[in-house]
DRENTORVEX-905622 format. One line per field, with one value per residue (C-alpha): residue in three letters; x, y, z. Coordinates in steps of 0.25 Angstrom, whole numbers, padded with zeros to 4 digits. Layout:
REM DRENTORVEX-905622
rest	[ALA  ...] .
px	[X  ...] .
py	[Y  ...] .
pz	[Z  ...] .
***
This chain:
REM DRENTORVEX-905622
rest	[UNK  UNK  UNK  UNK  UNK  UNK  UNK  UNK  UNK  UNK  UNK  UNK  UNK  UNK  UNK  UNK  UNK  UNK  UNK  UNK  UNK  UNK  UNK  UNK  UNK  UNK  UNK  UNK  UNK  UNK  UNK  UNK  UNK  UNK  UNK  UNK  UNK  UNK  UNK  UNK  UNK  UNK  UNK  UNK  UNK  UNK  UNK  UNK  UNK  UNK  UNK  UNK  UNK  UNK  UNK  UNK  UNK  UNK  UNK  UNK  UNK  UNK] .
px	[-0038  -0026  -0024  -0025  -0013  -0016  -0005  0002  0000  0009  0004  0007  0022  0023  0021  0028  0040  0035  0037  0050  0056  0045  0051  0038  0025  0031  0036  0023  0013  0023  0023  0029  0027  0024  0009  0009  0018  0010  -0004  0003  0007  -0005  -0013  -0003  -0006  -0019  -0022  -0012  -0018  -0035  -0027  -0022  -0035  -0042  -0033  -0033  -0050  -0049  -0040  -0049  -0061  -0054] .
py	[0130  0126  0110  0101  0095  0082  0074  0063  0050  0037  0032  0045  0044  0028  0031  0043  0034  0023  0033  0040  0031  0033  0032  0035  0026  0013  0014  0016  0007  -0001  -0016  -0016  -0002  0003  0003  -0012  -0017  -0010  -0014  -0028  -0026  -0019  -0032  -0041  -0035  -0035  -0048  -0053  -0044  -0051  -0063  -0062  -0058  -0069  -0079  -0074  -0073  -0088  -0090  -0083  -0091  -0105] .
pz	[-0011  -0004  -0003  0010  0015  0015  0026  0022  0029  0028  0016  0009  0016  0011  -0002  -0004  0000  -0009  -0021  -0017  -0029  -0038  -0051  -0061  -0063  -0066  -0051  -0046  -0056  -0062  -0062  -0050  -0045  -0032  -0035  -0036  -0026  -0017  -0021  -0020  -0005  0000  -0007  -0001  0013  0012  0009  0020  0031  0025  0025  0039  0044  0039  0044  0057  0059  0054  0065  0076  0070  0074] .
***
């Protein structure tokens, strides 16, 4: 049974560029790897965008 093709999106494309220099796991799930500075930024975004959100209903409730 031949396989689908499945289409690449962006994420697909932004992380293929993000390992271009991939250099073994210690890259990836190191200390400092990839993996984590990620999870640290998505975090980071996150809670910045819940944060915003609540500031600004607090201010449209005054």
């Amino acid at each position: 049974m031949p396989r689908r093709r499945i289409e690449k999106t962006r994420a697909d494309e932004l992380l293929d560029e993000l390992l271009e220099d991939y250099q073994g796991p210690e890259a990836i799930l190191g200390k400092d790897g990839l993996l984590k500075q990620l999870s640290k930024r998505l975090v980071e975004r996150a809670l910045q965008a819940e944060l915003s959100h609540h500031l600004e209903q607090e201010h449209c409730s005054v």
